[in-house]
BADREN-920213 format. One line per 8 residues: number of its first residue (from 1); their letters; for each residue x, y, z of N, C-alpha, C, O. Coordinates in steps of 0.2 Angstrom, whole numbers, always signed. Layout:
N
NUM = a = X:Y:Z:X:Y:Z:X:Y:Z:X:Y:Z  ...
***
This chain:
269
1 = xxxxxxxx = +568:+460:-323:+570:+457:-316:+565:+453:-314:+559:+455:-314  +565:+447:-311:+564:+441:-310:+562:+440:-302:+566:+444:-300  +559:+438:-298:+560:+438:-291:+553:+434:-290:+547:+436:-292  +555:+428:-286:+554:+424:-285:+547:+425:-276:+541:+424:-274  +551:+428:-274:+548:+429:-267:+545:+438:-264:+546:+443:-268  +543:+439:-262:+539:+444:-260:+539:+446:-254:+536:+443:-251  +544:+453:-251:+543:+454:-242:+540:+460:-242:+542:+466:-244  +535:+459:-238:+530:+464:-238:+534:+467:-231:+538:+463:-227
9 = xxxxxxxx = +533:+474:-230:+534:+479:-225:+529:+483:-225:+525:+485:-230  +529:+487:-217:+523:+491:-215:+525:+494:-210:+522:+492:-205  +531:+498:-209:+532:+503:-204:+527:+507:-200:+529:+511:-195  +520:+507:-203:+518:+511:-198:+512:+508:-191:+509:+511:-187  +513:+499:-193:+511:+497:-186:+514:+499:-180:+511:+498:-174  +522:+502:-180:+525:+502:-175:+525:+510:-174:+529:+512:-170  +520:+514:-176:+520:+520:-174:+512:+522:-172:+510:+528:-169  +509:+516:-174:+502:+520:-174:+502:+521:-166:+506:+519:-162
17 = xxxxxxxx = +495:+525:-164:+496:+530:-158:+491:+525:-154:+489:+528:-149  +488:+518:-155:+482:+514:-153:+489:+507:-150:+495:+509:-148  +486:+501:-150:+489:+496:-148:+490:+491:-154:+484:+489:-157  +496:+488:-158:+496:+487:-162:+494:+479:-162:+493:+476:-157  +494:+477:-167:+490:+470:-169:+493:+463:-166:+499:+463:-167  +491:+458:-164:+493:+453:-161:+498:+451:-165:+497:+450:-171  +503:+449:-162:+511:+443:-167:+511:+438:-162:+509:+439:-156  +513:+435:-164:+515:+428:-161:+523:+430:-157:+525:+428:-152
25 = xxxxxxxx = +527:+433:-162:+532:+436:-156:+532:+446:-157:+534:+448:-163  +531:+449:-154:+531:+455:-153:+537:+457:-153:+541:+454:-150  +539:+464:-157:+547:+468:-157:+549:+467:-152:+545:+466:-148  +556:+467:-151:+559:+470:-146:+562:+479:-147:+562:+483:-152  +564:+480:-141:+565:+488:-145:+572:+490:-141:+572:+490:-135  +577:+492:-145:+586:+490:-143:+589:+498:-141:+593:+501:-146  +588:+503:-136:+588:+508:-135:+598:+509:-136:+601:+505:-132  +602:+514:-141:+606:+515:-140:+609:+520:-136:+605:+523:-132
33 = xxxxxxxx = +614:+521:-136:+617:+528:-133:+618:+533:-135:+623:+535:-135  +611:+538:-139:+612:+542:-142:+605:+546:-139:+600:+543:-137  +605:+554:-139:+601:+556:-137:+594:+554:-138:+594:+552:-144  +588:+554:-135:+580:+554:-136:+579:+558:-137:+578:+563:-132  +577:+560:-144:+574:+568:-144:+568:+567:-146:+568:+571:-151  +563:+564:-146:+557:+562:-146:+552:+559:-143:+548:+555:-147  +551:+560:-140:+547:+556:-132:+539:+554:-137:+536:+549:-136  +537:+558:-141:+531:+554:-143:+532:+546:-148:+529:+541:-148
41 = xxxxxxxx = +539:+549:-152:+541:+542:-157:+540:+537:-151:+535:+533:-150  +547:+537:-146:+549:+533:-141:+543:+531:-138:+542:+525:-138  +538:+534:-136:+533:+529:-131:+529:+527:-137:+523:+525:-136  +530:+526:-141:+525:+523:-147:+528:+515:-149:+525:+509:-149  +534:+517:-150:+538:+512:-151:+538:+508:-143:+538:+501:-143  +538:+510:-136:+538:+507:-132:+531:+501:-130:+529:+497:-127  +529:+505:-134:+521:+504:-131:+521:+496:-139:+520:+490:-137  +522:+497:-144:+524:+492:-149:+525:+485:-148:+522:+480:-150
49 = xxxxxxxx = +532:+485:-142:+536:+482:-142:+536:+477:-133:+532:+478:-129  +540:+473:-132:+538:+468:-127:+543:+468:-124:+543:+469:-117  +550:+468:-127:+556:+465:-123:+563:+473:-125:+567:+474:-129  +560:+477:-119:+565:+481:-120:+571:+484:-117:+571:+487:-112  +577:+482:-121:+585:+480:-118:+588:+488:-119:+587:+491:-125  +592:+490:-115:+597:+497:-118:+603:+495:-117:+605:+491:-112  +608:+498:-123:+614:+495:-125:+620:+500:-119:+622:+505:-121  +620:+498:-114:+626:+501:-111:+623:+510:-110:+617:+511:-107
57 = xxxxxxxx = +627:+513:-111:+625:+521:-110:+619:+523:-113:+616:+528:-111  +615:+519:-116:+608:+520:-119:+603:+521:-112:+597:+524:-113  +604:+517:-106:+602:+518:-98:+601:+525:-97:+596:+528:-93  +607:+529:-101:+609:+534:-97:+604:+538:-98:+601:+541:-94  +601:+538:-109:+598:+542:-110:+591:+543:-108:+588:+548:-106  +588:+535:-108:+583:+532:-106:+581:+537:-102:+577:+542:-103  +586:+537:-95:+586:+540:-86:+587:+551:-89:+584:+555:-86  +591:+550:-92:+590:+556:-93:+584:+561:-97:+584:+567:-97
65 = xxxxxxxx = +580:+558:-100:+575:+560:-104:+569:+561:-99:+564:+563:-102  +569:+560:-92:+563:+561:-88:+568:+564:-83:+568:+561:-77  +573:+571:-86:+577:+573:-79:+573:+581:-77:+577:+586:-76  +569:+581:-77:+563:+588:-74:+557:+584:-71:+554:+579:-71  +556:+590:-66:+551:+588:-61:+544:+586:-64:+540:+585:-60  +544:+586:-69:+536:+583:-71:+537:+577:-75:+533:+572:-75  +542:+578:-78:+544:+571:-83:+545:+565:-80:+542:+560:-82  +549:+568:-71:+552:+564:-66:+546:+559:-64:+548:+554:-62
73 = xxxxxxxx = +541:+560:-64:+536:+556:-60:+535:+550:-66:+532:+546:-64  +536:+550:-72:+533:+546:-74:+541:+541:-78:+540:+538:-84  +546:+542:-75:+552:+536:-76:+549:+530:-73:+553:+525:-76  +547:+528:-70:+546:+522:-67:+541:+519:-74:+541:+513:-75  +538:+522:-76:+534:+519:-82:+537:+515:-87:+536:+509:-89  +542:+520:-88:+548:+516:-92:+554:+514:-92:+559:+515:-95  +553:+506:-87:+559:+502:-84:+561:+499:-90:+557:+498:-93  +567:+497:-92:+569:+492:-96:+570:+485:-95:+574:+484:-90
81 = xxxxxxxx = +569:+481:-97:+568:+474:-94:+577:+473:-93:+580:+469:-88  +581:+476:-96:+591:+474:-96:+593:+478:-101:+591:+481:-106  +600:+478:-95:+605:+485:-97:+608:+480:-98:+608:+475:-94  +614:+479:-105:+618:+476:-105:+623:+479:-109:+621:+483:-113  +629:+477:-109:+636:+479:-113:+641:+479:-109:+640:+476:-104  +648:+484:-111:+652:+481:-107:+653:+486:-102:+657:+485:-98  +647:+492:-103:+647:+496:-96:+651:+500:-96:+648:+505:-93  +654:+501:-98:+660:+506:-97:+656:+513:-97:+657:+516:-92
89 = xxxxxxxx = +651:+516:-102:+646:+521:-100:+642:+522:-96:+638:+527:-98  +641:+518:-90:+635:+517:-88:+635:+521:-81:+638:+518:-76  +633:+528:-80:+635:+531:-76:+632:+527:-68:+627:+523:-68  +634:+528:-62:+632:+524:-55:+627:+525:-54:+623:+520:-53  +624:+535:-55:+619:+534:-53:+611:+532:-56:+606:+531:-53  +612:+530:-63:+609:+527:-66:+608:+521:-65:+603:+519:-65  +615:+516:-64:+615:+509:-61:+612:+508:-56:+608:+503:-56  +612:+513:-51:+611:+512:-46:+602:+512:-46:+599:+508:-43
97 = xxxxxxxx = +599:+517:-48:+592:+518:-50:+587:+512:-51:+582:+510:-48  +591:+508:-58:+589:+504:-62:+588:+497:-57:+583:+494:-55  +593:+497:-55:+596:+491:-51:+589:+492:-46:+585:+487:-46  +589:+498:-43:+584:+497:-38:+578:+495:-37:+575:+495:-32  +575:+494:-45:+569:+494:-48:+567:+487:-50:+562:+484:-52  +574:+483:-49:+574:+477:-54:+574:+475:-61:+571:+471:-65  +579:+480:-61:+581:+478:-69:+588:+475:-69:+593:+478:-65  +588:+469:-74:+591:+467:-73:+600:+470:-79:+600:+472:-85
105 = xxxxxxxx = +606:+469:-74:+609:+473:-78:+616:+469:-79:+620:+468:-74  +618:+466:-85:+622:+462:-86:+628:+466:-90:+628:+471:-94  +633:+461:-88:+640:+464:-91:+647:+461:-95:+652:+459:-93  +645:+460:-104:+651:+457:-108:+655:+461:-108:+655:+467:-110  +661:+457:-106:+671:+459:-106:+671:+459:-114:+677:+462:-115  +668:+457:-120:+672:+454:-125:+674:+461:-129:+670:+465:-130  +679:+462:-131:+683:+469:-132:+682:+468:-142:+683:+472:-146  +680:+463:-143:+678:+464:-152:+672:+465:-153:+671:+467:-159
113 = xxxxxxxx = +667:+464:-150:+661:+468:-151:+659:+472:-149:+658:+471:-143  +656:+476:-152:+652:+483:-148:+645:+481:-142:+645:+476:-139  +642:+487:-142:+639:+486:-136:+631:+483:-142:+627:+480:-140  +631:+487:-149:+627:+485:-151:+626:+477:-152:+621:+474:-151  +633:+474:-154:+632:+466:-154:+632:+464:-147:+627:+460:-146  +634:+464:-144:+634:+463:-136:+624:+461:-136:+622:+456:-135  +621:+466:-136:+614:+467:-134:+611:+463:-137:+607:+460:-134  +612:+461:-148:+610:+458:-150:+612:+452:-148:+606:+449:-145
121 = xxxxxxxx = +615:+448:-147:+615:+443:-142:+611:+440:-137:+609:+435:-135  +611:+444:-134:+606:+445:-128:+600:+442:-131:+599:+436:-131  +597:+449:-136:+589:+449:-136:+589:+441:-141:+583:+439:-142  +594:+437:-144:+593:+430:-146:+594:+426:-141:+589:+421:-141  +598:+426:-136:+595:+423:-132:+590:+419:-129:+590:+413:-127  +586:+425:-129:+579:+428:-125:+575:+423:-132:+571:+419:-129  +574:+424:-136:+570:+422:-144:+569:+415:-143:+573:+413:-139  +566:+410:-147:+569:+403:-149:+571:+405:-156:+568:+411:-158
129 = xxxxxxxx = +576:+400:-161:+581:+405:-166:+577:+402:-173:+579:+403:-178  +570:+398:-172:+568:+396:-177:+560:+402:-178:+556:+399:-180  +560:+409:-176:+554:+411:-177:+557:+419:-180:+562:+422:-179  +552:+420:-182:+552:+428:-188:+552:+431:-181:+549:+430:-176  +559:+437:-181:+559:+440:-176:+560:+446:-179:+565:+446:-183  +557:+454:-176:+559:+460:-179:+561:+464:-171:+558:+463:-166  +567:+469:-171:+569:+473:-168:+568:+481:-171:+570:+483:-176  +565:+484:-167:+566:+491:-166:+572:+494:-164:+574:+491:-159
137 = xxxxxxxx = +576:+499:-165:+583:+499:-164:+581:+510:-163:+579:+513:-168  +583:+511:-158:+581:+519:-159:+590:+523:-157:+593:+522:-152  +592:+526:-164:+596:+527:-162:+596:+534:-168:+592:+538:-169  +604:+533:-171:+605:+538:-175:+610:+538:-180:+614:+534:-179  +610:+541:-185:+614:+540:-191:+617:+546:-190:+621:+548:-195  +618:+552:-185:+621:+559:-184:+628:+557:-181:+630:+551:-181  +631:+561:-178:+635:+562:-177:+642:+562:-180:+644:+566:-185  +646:+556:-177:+650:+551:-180:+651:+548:-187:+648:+543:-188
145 = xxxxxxxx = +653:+550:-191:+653:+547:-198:+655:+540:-197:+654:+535:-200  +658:+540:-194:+663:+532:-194:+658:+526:-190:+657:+520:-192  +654:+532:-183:+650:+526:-180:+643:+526:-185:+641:+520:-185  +639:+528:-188:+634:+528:-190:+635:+524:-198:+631:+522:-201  +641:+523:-199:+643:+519:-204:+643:+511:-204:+641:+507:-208  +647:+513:-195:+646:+507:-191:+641:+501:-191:+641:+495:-192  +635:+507:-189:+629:+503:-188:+626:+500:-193:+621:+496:-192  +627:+500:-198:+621:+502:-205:+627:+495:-205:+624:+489:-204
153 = xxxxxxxx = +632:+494:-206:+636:+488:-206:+635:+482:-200:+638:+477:-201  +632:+484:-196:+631:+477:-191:+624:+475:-190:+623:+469:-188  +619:+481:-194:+610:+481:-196:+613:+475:-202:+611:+469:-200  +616:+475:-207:+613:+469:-213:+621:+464:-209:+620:+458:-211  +625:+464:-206:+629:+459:-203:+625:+454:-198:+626:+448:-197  +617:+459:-195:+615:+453:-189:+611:+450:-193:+610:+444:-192  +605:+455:-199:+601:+450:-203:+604:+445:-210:+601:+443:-215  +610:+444:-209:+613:+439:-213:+614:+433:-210:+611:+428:-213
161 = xxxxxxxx = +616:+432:-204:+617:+430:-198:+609:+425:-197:+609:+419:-197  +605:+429:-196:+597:+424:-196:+594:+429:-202:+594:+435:-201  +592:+426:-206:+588:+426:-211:+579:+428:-210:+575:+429:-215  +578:+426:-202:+571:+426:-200:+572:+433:-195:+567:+434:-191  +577:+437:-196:+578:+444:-191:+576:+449:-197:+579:+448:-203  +572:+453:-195:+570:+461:-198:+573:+467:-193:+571:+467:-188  +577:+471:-195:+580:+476:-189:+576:+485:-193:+574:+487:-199  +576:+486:-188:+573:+493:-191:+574:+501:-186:+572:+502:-180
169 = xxxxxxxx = +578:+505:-192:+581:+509:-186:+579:+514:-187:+579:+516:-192  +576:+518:-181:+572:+525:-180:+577:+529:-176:+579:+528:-171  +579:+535:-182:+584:+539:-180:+582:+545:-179:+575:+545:-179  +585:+551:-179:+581:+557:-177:+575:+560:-182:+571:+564:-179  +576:+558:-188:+569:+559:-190:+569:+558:-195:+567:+562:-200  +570:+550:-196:+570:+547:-202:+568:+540:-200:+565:+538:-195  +568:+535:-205:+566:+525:-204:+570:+522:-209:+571:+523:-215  +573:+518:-205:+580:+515:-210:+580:+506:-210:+582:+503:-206
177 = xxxxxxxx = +577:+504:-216:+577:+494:-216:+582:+494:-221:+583:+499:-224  +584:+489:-222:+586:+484:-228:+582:+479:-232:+578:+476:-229  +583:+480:-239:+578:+478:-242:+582:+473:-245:+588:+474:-246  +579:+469:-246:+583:+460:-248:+582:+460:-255:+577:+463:-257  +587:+455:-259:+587:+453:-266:+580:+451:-269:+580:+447:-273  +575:+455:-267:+570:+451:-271:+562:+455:-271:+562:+460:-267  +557:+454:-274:+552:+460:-273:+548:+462:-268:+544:+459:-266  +550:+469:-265:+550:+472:-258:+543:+474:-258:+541:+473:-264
185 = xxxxxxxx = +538:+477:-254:+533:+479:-254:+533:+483:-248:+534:+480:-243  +532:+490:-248:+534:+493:-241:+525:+499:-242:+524:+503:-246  +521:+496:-237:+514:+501:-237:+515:+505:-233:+520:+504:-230  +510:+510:-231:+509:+515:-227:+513:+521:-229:+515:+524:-224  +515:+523:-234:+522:+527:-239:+518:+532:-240:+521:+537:-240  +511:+533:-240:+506:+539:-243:+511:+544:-238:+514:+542:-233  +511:+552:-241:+514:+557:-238:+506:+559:-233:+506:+563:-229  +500:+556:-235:+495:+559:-229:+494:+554:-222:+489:+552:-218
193 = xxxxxxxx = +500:+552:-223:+500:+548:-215:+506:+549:-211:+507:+555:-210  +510:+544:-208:+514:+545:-205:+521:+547:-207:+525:+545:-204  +522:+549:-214:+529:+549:-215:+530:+556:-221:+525:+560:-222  +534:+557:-223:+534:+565:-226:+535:+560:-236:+534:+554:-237  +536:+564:-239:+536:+560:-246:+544:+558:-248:+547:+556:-253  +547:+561:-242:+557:+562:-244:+557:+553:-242:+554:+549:-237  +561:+551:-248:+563:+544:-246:+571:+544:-249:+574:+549:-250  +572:+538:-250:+580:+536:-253:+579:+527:-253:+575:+523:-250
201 = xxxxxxxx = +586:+526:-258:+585:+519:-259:+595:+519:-262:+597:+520:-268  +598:+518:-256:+603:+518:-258:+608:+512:-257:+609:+509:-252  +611:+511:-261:+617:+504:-262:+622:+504:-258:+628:+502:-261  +622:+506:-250:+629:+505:-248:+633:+499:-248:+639:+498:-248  +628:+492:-249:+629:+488:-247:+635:+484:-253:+637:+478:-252  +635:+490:-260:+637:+486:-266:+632:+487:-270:+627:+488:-269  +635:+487:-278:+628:+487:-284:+625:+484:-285:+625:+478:-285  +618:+488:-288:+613:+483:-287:+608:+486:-293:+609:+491:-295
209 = xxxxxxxx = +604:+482:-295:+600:+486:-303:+592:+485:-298:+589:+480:-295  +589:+490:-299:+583:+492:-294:+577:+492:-299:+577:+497:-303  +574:+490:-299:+564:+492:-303:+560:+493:-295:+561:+491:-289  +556:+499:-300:+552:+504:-293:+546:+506:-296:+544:+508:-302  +543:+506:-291:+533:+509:-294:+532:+513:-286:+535:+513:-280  +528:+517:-288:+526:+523:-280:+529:+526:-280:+529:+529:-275  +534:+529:-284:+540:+534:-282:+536:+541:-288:+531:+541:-292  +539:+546:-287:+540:+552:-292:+543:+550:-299:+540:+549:-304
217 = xxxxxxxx = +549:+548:-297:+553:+546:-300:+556:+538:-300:+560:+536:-297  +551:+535:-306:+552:+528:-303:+558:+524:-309:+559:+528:-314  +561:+519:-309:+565:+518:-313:+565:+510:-315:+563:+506:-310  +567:+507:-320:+565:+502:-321:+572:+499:-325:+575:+502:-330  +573:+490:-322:+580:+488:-322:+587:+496:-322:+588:+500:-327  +589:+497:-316:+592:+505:-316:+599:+500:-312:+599:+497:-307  +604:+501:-315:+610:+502:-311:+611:+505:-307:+612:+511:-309  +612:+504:-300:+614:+509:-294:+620:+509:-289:+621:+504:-285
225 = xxxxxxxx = +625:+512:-290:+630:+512:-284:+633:+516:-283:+634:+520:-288  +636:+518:-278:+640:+523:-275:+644:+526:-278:+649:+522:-278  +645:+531:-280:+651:+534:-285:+649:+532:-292:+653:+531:-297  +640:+530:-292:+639:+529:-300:+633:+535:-300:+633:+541:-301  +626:+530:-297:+620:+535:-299:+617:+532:-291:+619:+526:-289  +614:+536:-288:+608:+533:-282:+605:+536:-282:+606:+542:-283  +596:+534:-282:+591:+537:-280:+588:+541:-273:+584:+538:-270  +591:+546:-271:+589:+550:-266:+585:+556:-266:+582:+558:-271
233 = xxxxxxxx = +583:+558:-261:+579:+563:-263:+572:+562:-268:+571:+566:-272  +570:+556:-268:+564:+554:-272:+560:+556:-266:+561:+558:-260  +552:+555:-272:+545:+556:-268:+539:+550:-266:+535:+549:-271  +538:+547:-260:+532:+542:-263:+527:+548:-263:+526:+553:-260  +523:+543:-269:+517:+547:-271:+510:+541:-271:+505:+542:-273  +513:+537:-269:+507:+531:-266:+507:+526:-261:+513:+524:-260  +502:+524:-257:+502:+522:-252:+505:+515:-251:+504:+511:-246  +509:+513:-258:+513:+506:-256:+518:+507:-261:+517:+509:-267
241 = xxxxxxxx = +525:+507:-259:+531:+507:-264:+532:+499:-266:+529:+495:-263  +535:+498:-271:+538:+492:-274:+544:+493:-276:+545:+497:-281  +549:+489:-273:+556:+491:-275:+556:+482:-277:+555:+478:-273  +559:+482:-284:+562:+476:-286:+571:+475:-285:+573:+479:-290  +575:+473:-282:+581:+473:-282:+585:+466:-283:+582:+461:-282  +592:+466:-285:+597:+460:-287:+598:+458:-281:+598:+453:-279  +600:+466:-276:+604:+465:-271:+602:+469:-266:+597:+471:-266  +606:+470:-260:+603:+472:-253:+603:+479:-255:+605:+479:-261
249 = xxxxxxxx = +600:+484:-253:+599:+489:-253:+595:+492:-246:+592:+488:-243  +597:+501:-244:+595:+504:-236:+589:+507:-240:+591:+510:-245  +582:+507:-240:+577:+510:-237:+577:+514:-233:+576:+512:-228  +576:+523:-233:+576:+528:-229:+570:+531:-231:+568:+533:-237  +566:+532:-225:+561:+537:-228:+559:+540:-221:+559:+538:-215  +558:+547:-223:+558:+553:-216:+551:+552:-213:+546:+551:-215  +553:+552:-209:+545:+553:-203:+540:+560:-203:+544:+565:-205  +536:+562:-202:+534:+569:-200:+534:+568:-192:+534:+562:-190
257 = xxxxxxxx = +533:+575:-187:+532:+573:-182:+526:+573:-179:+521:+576:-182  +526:+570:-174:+520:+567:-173:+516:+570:-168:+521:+574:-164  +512:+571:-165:+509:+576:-161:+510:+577:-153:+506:+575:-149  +513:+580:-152:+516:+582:-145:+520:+579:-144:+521:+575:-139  +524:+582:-151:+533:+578:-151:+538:+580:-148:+540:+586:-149  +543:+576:-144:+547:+579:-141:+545:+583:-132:+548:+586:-128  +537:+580:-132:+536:+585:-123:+534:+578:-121:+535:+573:-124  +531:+579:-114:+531:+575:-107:+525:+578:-104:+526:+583:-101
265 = xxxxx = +520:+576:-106:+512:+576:-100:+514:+571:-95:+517:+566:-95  +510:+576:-88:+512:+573:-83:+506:+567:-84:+503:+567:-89  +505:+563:-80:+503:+557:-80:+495:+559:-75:+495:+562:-70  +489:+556:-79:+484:+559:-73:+484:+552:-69:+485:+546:-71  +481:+556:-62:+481:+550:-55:+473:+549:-54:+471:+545:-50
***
């Protein structure tokens, strides 16, 4: 297999627990409507990131994640720059909160797209459309079989769309990209850092013949598709995977948690 270009990936500048490295355009970070059960990932990722929008009821969770009295004091920390979608989730007194803070809260009628394109909209925008732009996306692949099917189909619909868009989604205890037709390069993969050794490298997107180095299990020109053979439940065993692929393919690889995950120190004065 043949590949002309090389995209390097490095998931774990967006976790480290320090101030991540200068970009010329920094993440933005796309809070869904699905619970926050990780207050360490999320302020890591907030802390990352520059321009951050929640997608309609994603406000809610935002607002509900600091609803105890020690938590409470440090919501104003984490205002979002715009709430947008078509609202219909968006409870008052959350509206009303947000609103009071000056966050700005906007509202598309359009009944064909979700609130997740609603948002991406927005945050383009906001961008000029000629630069490398990466979105942090916190949501989930649980629930709903139909909506997490959903998403994984509007993540490679919006990076088809611009070609200079990287989406990246942190779900409850996993990291979810798309890896492009051509040779991948994803660091920080060692199991002694931030991530567990459980990864996966699956074809929803259609068949695709994969070459792989860093794995347990690595494979070379391999046919891969759903209802044939897929690689799941693999191990990285080195600090940089190489996935050579024909075709798109989901990159999953689990997180470990991170330290004083899931709690809320109050803020010292």
């Amino acid at each position: 297999m043949s590949m002309a270009e090389t995209r390097e990936y490095n998931p774990t500048l967006f976790l480290a627990e320090g101030v991540g490295p200068d970009t010329v355009t920094p993440p933005d970070l796309l809070i869904l409507n699905q619970p926050i059960t990780d207050f360490s990932v999320f302020s890591r990722l907030w802390r990352h990131t520059n321009y951050r929008i929640c997608a309609d009821g994603g406000a809610n969770r935002l607002y509900d994640m600091f609803d105890n009295g020690v938590a409470a004091a440090r919501r104003d920390d984490y205002l979002p720059d715009t709430i947008h979608g078509d609202l219909d989730s968006l409870r008052d007194d959350v509206r009303d909160y947000y609103a009071g803070h000056g966050v700005e809260i906007s509202q598309d009628h359009d009944q064909y797209s979700t609130d997740f394109g609603k948002t991406m909209q927005k945050i383009s925008s906001k961008h000029p459309s000629n630069r490398q732009r990466e979105i942090l996306v916190l949501g989930t692949l649980g629930g709903r079989v139909d909506q997490g099917l959903g998403l994984l189909h509007e993540i490679i619909r919006e990076e088809n769309r611009d070609p200079r868009l990287r989406l990246w989604l942190f779900s409850e205890r996993s990291l979810s990209f798309i890896l492009r037709a051509t040779r991948n390069v994803i660091r920080g993969t060692s199991p002694n850092g931030l991530f567990t050794e459980n990864v996966g490298i699956v074809p929803i997107y259609g068949p695709a013949v994969i070459t792989t180095s860093g794995l347990e299990w690595d494979v070379k020109d391999w046919p891969t598709q759903m209802g044939y053979q897929v690689s799941t439940s693999n191990h990285a065993k080195e600090e940089e995977i190489i996935v050579q692929t024909n075709a798109p393919v989901l990159f999953t690889i689990e997180r470990k948690e991170l330290p004083l995950a899931g709690r809320l120190r109050k803020r010292s004065t």
